[in-house]
C-alpha positions as CSV (number, residue, x, y, z in Angstrom):
1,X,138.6,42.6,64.9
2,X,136.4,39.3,64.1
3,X,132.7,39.9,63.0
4,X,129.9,37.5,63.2
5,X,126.8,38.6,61.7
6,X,124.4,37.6,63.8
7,X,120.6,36.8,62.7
8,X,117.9,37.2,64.8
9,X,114.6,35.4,64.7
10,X,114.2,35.1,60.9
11,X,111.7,32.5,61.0
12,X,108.4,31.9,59.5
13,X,105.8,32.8,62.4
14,X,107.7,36.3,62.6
15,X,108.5,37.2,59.0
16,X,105.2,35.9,57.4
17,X,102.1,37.1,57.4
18,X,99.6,34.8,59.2
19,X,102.3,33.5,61.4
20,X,101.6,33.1,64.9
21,X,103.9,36.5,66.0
22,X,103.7,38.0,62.8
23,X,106.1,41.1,63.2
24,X,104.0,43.6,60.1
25,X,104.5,44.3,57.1
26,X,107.9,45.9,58.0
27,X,109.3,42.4,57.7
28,X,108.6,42.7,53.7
29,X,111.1,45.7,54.1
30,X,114.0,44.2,56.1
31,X,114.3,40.8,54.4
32,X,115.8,42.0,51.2
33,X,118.3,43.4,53.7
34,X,118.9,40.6,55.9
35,X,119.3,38.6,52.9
36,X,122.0,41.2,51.5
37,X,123.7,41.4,55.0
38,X,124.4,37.5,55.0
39,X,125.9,37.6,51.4
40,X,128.2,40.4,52.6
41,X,129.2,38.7,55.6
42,X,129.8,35.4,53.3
43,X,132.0,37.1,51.0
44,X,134.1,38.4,52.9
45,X,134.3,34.9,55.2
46,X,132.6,36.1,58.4
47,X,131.0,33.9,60.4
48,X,127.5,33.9,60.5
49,X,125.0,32.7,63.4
50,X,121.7,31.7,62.6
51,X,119.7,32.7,66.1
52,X,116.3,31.4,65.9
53,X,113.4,31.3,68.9
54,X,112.2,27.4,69.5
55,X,109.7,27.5,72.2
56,X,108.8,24.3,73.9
57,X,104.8,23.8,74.2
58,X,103.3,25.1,77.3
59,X,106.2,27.6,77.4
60,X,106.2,30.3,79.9
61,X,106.4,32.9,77.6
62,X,103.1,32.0,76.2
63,X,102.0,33.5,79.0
64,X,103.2,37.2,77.8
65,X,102.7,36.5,73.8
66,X,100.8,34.2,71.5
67,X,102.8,30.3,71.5
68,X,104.5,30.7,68.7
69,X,108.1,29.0,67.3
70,X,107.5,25.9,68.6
71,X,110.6,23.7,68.1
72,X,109.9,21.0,65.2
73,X,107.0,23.2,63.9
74,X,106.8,24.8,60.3
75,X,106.3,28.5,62.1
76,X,109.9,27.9,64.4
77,X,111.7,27.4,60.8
78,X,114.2,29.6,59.5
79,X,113.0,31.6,56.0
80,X,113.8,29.8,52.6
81,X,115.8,33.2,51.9
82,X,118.2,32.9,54.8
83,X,118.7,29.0,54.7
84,X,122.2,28.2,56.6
85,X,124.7,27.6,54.4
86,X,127.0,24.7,55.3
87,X,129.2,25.5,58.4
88,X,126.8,28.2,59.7
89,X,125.8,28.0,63.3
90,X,122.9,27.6,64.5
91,X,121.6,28.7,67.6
92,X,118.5,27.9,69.2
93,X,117.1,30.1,71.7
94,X,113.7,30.2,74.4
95,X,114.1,33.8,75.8
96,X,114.9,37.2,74.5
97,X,118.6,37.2,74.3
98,X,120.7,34.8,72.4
99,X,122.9,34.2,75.2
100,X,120.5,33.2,77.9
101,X,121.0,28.9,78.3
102,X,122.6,28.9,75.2
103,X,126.1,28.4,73.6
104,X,125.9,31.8,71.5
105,X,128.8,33.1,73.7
106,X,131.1,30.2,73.6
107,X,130.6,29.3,70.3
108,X,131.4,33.2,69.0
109,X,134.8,32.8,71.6
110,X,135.4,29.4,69.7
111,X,135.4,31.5,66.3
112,X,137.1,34.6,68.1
113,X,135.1,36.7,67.9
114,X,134.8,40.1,69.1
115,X,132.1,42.3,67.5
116,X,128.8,41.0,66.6
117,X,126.8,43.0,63.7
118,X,122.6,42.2,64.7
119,X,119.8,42.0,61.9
120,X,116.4,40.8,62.4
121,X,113.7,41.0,64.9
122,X,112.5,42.0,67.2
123,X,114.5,45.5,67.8
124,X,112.4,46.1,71.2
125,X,113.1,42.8,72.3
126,X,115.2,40.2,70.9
127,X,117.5,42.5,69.6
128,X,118.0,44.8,72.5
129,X,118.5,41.8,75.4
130,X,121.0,40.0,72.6
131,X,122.7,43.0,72.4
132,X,122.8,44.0,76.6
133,X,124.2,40.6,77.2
134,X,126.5,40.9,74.1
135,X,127.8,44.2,76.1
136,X,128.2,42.6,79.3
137,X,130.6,39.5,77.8
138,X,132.6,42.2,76.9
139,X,131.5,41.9,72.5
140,X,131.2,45.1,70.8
141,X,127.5,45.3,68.7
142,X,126.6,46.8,65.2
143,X,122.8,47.0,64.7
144,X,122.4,47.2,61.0
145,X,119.4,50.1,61.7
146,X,117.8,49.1,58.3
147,X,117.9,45.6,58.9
148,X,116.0,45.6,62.3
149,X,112.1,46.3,62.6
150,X,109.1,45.4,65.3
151,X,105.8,45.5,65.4
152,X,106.0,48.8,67.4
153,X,107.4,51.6,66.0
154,X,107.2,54.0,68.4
155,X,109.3,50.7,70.9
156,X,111.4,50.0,67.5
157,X,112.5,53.6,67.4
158,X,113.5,53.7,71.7
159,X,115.2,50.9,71.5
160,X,117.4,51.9,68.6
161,X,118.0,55.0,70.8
162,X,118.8,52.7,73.7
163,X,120.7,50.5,72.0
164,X,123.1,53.3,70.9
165,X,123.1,55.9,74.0
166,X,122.8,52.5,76.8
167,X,124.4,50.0,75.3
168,X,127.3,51.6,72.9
169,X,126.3,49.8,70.0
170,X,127.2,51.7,66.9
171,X,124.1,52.1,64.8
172,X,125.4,51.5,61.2
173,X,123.6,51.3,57.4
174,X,123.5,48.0,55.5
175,X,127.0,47.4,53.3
C-alpha cells in the first residue's frame, strides 16, 4: 500500500477568521492536527498533496457561496502552518472534488498511489466529493475524523456517516 495524505482547502479565507468562507471556529481545533498529520506523513516519506480551492473571478460557484479563494489572492493562499515543503504537490482546484479538471488522479498514479488519507475542509463538501471520486478511480480513503470540520455540524456529522457507510472510507483517529 502507498499513502498520500491529502490536504484539503487549508487556505486562509477558510481557516481564518474574517476570511471570505470562514469555516468557524472549529478550524482553531483541526489545524493543530492537520499540521501533526503532515509531519507524520513526512516522516515516514509519504507523499503529500497540497489541494487548495482557486476560484477564477466571476466564478460560477459564486453564485452558491460568497467569491472566495480567488487564484493570486492572499485569501486563496495556503496557511503559514502547512507551507509545502519542497517536492510537495500542489493541486489547484475550482469545484468540490480534487479530481474534477485536475491532475490529482494522475499525479497520485505517477507516485503509485493507492490509498489516500483526507484532512481539512470542508467535510460536507470538499471532503465528501474528493473522496466519491477517490472511490470511483478505484483509491481507497482514510478521513482522519479529527482532522476534518465544517461550518455545519449537524452536515459535518452526515457526511462522516456517509463517507463511511456510502463510500467505504475507513474513519480513523490522527497518528
Amino acid at each position: 500500500m502507498t499513502r498520500a495524505l491529502v490536504i484539503v482547502d487549508m487556505i486562509e479565507d477558510f481557516v481564518r477568521e474574517g476570511g471570505a468562507l470562514y469555516c468557524g471556529p472549529s478550524m482553531a481545533r483541526i489545524l493543530p492536527i492537520v499540521a501533526g498529520e503532515v509531519a507524520r506523513a513526512r516522516a515516514a516519506g509519504e507523499p503529500v498533496v497540497h489541494l487548495t480551492d482557486a476560484h477564477l473571478p466571476g466564478d460560477a460557484e459564486f453564485a452558491m457561496f460568497p467569491p472566495h479563494a480567488i487564484a493570486g489572492t492572499p485569501g486563496a493562499a495556503i496557511v503559514p502552518e502547512l507551507i509545502p515543503a519542497a517536492g510537495e504537490v500542489v493541486v489547484r482546484k475550482r469545484r468540490y472534488s480534487g479530481f474534477f479538471g485536475t491532475d490529482l488522479d494522475i499525479t497520485l498514479r505517477e507516485l503509485r498511489v493507492d490509498t489516500i488519507r483526507l484532512v481539512g475542509d470542508c467535510t460536507n463538501i470538499c471532503i465528501l466529493y474528493t473522496a466519491a471520486d477517490a472511490r470511483n478511480l478505484g483509491y481507497a480513503v482514510e478521513v482522519v475524523a479529527d482532522g476534518v470540520t465544517s461550518f455545519d455540524l449537524e452536515a459535518h456529522r452526515f457526511a462522516l456517516r456517509e463517507l463511511e457507510r456510502t463510500l467505504g472510507a475507513r474513519i480513523v483517529l490522527p497518528a
